[in-house]
KELO-485305 format. One line per 3 residues: number of its first residue (from 0); their letters; for each residue x, y, z of N, C-alpha, C. Coordinates in nm, 3 decimals. Atoms other than C-alpha are relative to their C-alpha. Layout:
NUM) a) X,Y,Z,X,Y,Z,X,Y,Z; ...
This chain:
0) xxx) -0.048,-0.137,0.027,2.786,-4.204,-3.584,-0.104,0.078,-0.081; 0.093,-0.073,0.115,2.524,-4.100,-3.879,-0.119,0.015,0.141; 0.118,-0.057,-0.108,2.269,-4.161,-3.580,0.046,0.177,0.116
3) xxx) -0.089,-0.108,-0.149,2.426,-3.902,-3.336,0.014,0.110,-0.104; -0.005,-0.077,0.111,2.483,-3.690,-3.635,-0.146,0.050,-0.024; 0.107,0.049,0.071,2.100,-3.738,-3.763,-0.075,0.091,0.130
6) xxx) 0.085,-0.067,-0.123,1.987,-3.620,-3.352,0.032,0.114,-0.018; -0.029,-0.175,0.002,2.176,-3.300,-3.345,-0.065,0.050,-0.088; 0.097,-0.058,0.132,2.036,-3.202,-3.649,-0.133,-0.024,-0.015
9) xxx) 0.151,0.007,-0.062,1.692,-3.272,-3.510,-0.013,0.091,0.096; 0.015,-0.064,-0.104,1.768,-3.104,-3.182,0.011,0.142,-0.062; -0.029,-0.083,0.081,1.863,-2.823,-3.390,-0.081,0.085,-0.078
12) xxx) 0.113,-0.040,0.083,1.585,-2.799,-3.621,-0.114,0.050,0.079; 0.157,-0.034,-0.073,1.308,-2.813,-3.336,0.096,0.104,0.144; -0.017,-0.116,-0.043,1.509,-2.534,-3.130,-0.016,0.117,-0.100
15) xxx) 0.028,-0.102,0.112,1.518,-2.321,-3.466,-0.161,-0.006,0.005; 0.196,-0.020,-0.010,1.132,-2.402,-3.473,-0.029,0.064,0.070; 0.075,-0.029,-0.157,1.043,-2.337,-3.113,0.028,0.200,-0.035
18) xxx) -0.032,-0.146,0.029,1.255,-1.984,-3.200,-0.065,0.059,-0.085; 0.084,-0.059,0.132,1.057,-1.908,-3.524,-0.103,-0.006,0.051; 0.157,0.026,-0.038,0.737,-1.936,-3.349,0.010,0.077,0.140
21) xxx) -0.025,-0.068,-0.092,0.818,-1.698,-3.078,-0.069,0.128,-0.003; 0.038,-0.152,-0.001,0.618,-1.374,-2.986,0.057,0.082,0.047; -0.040,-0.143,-0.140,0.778,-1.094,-2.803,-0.080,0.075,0.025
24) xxx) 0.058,-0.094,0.024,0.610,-0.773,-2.724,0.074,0.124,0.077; -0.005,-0.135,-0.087,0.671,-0.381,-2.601,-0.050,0.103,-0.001; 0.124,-0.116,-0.003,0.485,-0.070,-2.483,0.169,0.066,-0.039
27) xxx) -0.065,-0.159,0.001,0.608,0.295,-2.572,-0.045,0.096,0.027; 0.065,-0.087,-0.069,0.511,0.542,-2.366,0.075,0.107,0.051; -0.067,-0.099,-0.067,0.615,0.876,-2.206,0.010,-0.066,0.137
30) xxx) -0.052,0.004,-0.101,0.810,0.850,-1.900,-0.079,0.073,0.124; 0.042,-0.093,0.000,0.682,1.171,-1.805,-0.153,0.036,-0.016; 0.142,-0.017,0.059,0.308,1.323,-1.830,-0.033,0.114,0.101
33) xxx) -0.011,-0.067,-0.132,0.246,1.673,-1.678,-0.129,0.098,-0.082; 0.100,-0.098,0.097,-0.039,1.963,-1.754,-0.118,-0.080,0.000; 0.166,0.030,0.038,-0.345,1.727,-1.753,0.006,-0.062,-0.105
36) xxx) 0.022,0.017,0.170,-0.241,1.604,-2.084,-0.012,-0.135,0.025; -0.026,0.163,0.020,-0.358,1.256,-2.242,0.159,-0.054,-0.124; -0.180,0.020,0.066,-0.048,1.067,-2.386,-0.067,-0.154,-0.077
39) xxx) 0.001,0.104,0.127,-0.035,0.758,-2.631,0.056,-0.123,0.057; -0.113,0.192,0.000,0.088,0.352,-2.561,-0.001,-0.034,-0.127; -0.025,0.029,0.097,0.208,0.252,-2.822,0.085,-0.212,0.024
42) xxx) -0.037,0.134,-0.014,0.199,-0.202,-2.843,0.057,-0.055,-0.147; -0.042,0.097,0.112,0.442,-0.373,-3.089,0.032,-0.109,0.051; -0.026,0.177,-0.018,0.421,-0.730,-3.131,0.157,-0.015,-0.095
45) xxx) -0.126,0.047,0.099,0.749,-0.871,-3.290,-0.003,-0.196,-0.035; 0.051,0.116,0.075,0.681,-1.223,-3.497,0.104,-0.046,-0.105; -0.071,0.056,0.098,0.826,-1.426,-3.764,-0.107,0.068,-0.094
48) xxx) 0.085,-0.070,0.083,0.686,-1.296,-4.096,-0.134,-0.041,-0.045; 0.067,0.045,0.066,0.534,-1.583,-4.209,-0.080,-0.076,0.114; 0.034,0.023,-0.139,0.366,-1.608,-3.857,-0.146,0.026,0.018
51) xxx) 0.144,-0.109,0.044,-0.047,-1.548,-3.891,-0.058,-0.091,0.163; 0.037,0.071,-0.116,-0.117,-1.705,-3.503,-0.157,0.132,0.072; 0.068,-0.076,-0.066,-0.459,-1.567,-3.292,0.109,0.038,0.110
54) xxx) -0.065,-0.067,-0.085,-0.348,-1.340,-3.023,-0.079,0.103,0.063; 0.009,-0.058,-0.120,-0.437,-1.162,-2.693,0.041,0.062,0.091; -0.101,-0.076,-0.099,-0.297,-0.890,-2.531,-0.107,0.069,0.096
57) xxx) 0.104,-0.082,-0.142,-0.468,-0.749,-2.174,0.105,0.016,0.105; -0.135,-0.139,-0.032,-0.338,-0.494,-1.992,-0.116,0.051,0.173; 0.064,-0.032,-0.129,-0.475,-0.395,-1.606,0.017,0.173,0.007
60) xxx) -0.011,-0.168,0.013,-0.533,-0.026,-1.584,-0.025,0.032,0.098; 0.022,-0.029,-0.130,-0.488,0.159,-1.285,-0.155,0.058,-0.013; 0.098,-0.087,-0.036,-0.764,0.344,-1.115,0.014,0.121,-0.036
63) xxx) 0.005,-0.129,0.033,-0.859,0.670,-1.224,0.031,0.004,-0.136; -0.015,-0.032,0.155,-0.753,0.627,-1.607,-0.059,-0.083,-0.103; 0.077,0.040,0.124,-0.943,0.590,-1.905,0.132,-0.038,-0.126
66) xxx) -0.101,0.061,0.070,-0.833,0.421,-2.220,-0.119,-0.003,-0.148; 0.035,-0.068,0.072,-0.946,0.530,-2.590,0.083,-0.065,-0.160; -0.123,0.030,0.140,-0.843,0.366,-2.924,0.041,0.045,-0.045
69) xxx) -0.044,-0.136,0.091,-0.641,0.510,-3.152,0.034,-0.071,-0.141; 0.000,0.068,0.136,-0.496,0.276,-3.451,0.045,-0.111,0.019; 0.022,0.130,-0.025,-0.587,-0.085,-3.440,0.069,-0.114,-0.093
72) xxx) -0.093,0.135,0.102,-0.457,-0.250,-3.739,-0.095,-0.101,-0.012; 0.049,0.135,0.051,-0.733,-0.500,-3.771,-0.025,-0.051,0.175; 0.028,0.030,-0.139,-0.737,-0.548,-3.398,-0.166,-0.013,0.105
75) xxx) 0.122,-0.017,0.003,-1.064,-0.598,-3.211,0.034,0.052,0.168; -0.053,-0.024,-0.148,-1.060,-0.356,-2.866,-0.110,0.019,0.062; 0.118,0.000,-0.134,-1.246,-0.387,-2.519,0.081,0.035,0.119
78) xxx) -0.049,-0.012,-0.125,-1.216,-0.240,-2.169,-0.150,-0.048,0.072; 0.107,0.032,-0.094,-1.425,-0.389,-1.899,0.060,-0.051,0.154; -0.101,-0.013,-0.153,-1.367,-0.327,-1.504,0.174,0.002,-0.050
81) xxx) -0.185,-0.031,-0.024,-1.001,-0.166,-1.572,0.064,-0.069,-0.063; -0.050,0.133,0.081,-0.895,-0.474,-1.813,-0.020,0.036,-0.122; -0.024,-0.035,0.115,-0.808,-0.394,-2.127,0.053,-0.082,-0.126
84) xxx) -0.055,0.099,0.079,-0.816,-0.628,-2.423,-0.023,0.011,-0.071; -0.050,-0.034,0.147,-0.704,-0.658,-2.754,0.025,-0.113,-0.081; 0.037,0.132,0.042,-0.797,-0.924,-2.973,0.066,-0.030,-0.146
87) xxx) -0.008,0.084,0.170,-0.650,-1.090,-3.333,-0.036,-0.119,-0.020; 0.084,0.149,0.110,-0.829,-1.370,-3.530,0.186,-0.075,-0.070; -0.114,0.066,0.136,-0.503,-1.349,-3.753,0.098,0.099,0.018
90) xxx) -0.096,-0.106,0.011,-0.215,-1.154,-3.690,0.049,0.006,-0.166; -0.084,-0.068,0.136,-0.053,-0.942,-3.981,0.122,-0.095,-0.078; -0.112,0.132,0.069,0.198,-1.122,-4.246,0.115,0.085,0.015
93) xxx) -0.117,-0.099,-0.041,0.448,-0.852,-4.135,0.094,-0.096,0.123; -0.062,0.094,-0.082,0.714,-0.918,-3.910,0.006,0.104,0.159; 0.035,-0.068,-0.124,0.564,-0.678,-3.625,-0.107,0.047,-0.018
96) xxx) 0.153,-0.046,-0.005,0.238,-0.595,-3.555,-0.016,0.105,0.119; -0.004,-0.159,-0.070,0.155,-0.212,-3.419,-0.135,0.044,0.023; 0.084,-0.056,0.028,-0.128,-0.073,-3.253,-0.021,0.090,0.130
99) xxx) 0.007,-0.142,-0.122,-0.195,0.234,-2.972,-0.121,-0.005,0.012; 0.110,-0.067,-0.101,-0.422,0.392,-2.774,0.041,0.106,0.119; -0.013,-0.103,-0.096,-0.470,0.696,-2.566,-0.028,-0.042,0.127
102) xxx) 0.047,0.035,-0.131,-0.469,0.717,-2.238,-0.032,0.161,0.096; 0.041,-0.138,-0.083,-0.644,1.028,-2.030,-0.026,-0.066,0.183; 0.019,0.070,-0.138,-0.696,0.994,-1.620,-0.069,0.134,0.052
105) xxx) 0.109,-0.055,-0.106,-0.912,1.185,-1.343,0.116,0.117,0.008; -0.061,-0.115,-0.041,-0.802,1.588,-1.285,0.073,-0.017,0.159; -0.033,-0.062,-0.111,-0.556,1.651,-0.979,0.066,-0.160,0.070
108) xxx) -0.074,0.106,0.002,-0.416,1.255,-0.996,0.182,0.049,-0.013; -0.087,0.018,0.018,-0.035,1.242,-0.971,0.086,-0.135,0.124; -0.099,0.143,-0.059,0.256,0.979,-0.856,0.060,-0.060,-0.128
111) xxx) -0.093,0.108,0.095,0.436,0.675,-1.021,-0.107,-0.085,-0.029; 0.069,0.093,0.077,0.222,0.456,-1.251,0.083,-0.105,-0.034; -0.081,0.135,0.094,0.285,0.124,-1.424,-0.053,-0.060,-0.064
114) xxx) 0.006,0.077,0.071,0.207,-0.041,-1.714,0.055,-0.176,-0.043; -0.037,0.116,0.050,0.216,-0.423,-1.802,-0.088,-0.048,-0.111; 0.053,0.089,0.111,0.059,-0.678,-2.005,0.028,-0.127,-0.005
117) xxx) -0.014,0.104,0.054,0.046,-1.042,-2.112,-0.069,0.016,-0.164; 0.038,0.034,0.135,0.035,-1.133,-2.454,-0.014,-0.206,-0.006; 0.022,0.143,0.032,-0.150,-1.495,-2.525,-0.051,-0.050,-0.157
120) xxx) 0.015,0.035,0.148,-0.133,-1.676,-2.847,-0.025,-0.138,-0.052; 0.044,0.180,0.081,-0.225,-2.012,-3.046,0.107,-0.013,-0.115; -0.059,0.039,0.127,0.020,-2.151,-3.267,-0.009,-0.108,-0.049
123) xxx) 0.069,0.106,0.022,-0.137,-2.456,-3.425,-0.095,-0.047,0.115; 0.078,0.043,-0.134,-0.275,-2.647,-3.081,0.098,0.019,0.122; -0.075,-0.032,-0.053,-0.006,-2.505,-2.931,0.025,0.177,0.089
126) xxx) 0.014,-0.144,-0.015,-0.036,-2.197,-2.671,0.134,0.031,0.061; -0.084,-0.081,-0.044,0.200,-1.947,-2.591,0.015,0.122,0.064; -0.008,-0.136,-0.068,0.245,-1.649,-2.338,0.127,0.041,-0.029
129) xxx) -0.103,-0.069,-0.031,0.463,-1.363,-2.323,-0.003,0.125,0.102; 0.021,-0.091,-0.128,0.470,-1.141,-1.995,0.096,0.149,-0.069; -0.006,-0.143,0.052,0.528,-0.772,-2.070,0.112,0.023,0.119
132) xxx) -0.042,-0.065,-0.153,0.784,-0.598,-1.782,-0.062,0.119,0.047; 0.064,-0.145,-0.063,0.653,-0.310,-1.605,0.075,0.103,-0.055; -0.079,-0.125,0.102,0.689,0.007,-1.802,-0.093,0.138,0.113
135) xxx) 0.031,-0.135,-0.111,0.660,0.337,-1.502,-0.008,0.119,-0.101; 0.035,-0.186,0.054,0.575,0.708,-1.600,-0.083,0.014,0.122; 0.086,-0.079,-0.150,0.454,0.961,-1.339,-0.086,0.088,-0.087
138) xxx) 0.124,-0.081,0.045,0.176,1.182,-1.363,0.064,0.151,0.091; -0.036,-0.084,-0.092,0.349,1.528,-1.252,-0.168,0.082,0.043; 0.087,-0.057,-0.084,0.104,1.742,-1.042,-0.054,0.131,-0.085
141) xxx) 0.025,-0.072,0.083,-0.029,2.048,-1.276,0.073,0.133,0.137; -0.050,-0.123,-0.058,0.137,2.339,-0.971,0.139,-0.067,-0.028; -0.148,-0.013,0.078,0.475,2.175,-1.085,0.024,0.058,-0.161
144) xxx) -0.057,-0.021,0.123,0.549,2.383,-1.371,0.069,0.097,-0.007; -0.134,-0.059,0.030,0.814,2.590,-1.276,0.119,-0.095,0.068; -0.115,0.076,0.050,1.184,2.471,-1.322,0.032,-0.014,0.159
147) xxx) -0.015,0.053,-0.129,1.219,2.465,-0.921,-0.075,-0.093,0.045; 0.083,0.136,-0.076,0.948,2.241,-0.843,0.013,-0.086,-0.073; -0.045,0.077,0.126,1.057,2.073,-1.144,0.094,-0.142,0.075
150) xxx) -0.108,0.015,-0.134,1.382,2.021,-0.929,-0.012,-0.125,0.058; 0.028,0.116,-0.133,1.197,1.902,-0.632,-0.048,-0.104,-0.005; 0.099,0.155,0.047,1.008,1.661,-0.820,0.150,-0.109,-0.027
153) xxx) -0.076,0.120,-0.006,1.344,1.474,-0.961,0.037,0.008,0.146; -0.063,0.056,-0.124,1.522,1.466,-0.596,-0.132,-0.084,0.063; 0.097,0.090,-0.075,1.173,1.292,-0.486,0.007,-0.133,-0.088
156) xxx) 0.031,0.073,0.096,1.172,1.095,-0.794,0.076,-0.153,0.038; -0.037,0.162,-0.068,1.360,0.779,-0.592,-0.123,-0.030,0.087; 0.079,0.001,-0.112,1.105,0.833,-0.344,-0.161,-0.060,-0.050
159) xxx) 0.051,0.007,0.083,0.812,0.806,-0.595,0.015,-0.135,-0.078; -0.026,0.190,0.027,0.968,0.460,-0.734,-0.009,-0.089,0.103; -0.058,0.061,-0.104,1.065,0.302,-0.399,-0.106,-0.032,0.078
162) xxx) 0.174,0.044,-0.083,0.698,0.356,-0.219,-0.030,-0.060,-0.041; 0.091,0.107,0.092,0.476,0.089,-0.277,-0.155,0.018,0.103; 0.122,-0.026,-0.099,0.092,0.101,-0.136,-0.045,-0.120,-0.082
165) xxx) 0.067,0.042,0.038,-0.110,-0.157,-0.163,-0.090,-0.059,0.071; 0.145,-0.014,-0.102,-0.484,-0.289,-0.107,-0.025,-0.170,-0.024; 0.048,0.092,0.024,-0.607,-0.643,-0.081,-0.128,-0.036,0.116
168) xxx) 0.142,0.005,-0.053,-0.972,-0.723,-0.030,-0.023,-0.140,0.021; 0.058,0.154,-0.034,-1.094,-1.030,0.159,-0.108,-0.021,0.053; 0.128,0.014,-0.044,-1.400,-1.176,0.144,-0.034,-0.095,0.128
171) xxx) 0.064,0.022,-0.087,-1.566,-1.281,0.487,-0.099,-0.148,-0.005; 0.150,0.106,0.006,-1.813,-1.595,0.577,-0.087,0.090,-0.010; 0.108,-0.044,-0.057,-2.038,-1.351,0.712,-0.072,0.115,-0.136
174) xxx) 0.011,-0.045,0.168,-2.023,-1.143,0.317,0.055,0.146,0.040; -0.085,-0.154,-0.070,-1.814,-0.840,0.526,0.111,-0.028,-0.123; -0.133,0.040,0.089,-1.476,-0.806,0.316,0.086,0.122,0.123
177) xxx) -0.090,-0.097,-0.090,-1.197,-0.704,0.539,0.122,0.000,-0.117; -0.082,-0.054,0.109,-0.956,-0.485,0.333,0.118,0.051,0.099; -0.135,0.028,-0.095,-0.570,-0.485,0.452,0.076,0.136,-0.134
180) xxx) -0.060,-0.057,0.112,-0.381,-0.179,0.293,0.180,-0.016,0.107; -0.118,0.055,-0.082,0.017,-0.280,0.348,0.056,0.129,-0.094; -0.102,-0.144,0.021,0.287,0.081,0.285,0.139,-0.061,0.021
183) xxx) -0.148,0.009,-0.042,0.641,-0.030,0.236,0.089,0.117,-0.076; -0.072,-0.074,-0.008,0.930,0.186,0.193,-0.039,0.113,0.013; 0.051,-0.138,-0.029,0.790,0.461,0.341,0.120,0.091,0.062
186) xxx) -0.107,-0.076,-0.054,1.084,0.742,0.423,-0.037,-0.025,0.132; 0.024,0.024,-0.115,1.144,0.713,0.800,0.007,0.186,0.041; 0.063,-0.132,-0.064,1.009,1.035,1.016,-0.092,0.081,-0.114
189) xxx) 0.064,-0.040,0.141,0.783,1.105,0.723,-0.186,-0.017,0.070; 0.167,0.094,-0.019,0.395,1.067,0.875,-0.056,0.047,-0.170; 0.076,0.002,0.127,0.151,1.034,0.571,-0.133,-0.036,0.017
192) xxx) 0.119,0.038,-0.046,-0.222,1.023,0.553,-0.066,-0.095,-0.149; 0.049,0.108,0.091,-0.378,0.749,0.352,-0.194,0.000,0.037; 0.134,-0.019,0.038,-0.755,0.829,0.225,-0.039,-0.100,-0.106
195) xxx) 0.066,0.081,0.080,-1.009,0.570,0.075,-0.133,0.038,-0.016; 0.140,-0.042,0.029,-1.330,0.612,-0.074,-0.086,-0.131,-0.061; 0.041,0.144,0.025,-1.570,0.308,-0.122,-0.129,0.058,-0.085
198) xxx) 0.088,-0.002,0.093,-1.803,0.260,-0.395,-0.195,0.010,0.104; 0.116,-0.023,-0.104,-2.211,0.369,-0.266,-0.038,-0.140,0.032; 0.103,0.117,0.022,-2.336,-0.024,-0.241,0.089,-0.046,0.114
201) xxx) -0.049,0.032,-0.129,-2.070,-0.061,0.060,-0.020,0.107,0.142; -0.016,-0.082,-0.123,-2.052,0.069,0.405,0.127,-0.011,0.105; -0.101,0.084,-0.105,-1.728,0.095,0.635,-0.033,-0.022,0.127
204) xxx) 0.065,0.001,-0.094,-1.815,-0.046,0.927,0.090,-0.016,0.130; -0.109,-0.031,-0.127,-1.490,-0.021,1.174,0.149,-0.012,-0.055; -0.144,0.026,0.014,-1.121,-0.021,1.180,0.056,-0.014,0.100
207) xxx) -0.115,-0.017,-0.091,-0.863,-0.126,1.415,0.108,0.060,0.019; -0.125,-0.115,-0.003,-0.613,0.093,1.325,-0.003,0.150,0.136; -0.022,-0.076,-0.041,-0.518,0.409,1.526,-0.008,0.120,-0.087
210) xxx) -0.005,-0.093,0.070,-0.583,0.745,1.426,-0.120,0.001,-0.160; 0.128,-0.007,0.070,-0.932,0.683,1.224,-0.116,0.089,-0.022; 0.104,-0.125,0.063,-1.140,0.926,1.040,-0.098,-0.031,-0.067
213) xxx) 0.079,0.075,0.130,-1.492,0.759,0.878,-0.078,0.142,0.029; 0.110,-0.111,0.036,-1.725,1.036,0.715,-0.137,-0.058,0.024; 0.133,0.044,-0.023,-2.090,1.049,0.829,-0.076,-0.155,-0.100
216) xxx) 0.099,0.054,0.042,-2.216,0.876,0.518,0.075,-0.197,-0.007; -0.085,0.125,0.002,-1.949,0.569,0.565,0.054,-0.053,-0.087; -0.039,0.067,0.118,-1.814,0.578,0.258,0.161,0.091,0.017
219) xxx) -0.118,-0.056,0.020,-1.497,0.734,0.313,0.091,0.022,0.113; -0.050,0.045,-0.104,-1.229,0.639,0.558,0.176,0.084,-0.001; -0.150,-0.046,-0.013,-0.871,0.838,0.644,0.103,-0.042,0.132
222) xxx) -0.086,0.067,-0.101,-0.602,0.707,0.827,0.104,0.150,0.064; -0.050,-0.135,-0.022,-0.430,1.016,0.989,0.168,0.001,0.061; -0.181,-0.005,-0.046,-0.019,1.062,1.085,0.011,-0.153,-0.003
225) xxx) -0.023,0.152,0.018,0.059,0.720,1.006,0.199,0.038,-0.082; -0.163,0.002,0.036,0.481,0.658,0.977,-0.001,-0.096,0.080; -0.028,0.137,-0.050,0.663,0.378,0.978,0.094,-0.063,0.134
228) xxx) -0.084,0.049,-0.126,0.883,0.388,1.279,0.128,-0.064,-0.025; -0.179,0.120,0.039,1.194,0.080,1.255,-0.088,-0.014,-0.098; 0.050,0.092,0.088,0.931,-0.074,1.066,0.062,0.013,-0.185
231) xxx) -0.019,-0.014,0.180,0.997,-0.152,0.679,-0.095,0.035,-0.061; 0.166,-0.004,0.050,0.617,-0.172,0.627,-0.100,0.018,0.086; 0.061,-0.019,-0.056,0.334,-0.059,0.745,-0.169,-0.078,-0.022
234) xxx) 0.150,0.043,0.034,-0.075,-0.243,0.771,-0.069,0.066,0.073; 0.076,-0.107,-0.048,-0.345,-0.062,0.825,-0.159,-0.108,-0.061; 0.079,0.041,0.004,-0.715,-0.203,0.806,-0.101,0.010,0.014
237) xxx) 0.168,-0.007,-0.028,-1.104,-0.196,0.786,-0.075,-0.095,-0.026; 0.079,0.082,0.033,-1.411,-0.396,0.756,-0.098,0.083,-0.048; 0.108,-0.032,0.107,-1.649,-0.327,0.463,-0.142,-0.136,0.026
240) xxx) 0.091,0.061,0.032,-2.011,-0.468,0.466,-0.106,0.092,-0.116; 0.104,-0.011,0.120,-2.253,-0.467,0.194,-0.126,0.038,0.003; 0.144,-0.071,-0.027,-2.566,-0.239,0.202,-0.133,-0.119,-0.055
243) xxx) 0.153,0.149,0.062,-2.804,-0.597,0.006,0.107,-0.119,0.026; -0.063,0.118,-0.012,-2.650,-0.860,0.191,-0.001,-0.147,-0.099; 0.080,0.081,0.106,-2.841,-1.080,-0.064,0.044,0.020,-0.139
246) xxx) -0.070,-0.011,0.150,-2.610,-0.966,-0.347,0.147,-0.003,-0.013; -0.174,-0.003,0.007,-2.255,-1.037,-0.448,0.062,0.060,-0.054; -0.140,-0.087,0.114,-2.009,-0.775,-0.528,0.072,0.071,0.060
249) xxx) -0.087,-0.025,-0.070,-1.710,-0.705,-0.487,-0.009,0.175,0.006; 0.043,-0.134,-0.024,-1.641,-0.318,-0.343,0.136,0.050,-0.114; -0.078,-0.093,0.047,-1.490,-0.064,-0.561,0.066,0.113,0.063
252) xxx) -0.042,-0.095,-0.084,-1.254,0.148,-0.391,0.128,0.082,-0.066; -0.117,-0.044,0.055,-1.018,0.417,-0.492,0.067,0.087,0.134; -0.080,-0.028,-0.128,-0.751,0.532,-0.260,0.168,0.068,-0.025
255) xxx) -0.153,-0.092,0.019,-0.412,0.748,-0.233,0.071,-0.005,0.138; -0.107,-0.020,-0.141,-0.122,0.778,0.021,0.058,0.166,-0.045; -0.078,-0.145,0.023,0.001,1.182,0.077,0.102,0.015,0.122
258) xxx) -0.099,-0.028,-0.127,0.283,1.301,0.251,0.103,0.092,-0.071; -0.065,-0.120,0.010,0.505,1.610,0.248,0.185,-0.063,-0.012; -0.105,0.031,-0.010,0.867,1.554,0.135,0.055,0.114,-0.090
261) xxx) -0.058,-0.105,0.043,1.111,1.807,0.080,-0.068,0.138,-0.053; 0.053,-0.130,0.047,0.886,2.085,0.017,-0.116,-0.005,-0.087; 0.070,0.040,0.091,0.660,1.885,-0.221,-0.157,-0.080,0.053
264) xxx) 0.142,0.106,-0.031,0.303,1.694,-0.156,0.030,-0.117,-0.096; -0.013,0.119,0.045,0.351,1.340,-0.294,-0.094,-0.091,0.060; 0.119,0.042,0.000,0.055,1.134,-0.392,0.001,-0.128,-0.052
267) xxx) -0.008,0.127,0.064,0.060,0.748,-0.468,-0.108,-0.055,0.007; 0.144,0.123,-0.049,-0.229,0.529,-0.554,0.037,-0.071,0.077; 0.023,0.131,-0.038,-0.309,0.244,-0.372,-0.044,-0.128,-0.083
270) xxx) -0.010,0.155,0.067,-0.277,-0.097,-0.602,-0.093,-0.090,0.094; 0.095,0.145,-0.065,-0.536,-0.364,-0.537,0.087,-0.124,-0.074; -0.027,0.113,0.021,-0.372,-0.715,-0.530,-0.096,-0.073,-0.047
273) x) 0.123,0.134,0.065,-0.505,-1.016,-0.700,-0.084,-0.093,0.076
């Protein structure tokens, strides 16, 4: 009986541990973002007090937006290729640790954004993650700023969550990368034109798709009336080769989906997969 007694009160102790040694984290950000303006994230860690563990928070930043410290706390910050990281030796003896940064993006950008993060940490020889959830805000369009297009923007504003675009680049034997962009929930009778632009050190060099538009210098490819039909989703596709076959790198490409709904132009990046 004292044994059985003696476990619980072990099992007990090292769940209370495991709990006291726990990180959480969350952004705070506008929902919202209209006018061109830059806006603020705001990252609190939440900790035990007496909690001083290294720690790592990195954060994937879309295309088109810059990222700008603002108050670190002791923090050490880096962006490199779109990756955004944020370093402690020693977290704070507080029982939350706070630190921001601005965020500005490219003129004449709008759609639905998203924010995440992982947070990675050491607690003795012991590591620990904590995955962030996706935190959305749109970028309204700078000709929405009267209270009707205002309007038209929420009734799109399901429409704006619900799209998804995205790009995944695959590299080739031959050192081509064939790039697959997949469109789901696209409204049905809706066509939409989906424009890419490839970094100068690539060239596009065909597509199978229907309805293909490449610009003289081959860096810039449009897909033209594209809708999804029954379909749920749509793929669409090109092959990229590399102007110094003799060098490895991957292509930089930035890219949007447009299409007319209810009276409005609606503009979504295109997300590159992992």
């Amino acid at each position: 009986m004292r044994f059985f007694i003696l476990s619980i009160a072990l099992f007990f102790n090292v769940q209370l541990s495991c709990a006291q040694n726990t990180l959480t984290a969350e952004l705070s950000l506008p929902t919202q973002i209209s006018n061109n303006k830059n806006f603020t994230v705001t990252l609190t860690i939440k900790k035990p007090e007496n909690l001083h563990s290294f720690a790592v928070f990195t954060q994937k930043i879309p295309n088109g937006f810059f990222v700008n410290p603002k108050i670190l706390n002791g923090a050490n910050f880096s962006v490199k290729d779109n990756l955004l990281t944020i370093r402690w030796l020693r977290l704070s003896g507080k029982n939350s640790v706070t630190v921001s940064y601005t965020i500005s993006y490219l003129k004449g950008l709008s759609g639905v954004y998203s924010l995440s993060g992982n947070l990675n940490y050491l607690i003795g020889n012991k590591k620990g993650e904590y995955k962030l959830k996706k935190y959305r805000f749109s970028i309204i369009p700078e000709n929405l700023t009267t209270v009707k297009n205002l309007d038209n923007y929420s009734i799109n504003y399901e429409t704006y969550q619900n799209v998804k675009c995205v790009r995944k680049i695959m590299p080739q034997p031959d050192k081509s990368y064939l790039t697959e962009i997949k469109i789901s929930n696209l409204p049905k009778k809706i066509q939409c034109i989906i424009v890419e632009e490839i970094s100068s050190d690539f060239e596009i060099q065909s597509s199978r798709s229907a309805n293909v538009t490449i610009t003289e210098n081959k860096r810039l490819i449009q897909f033209n009336k594209v809708n999804s039909g029954n379909n749920k989703s749509i793929l669409l596709s090109y092959l990229l080769i590399p102007k110094q076959r003799n060098e490895t790198k991957t292509p930089v490409i930035f890219g949007k989906i447009s299409f007319i709904k209810n009276g409005q132009i609606i503009n979504l990046p295109i997300e590159n997969l992992p």
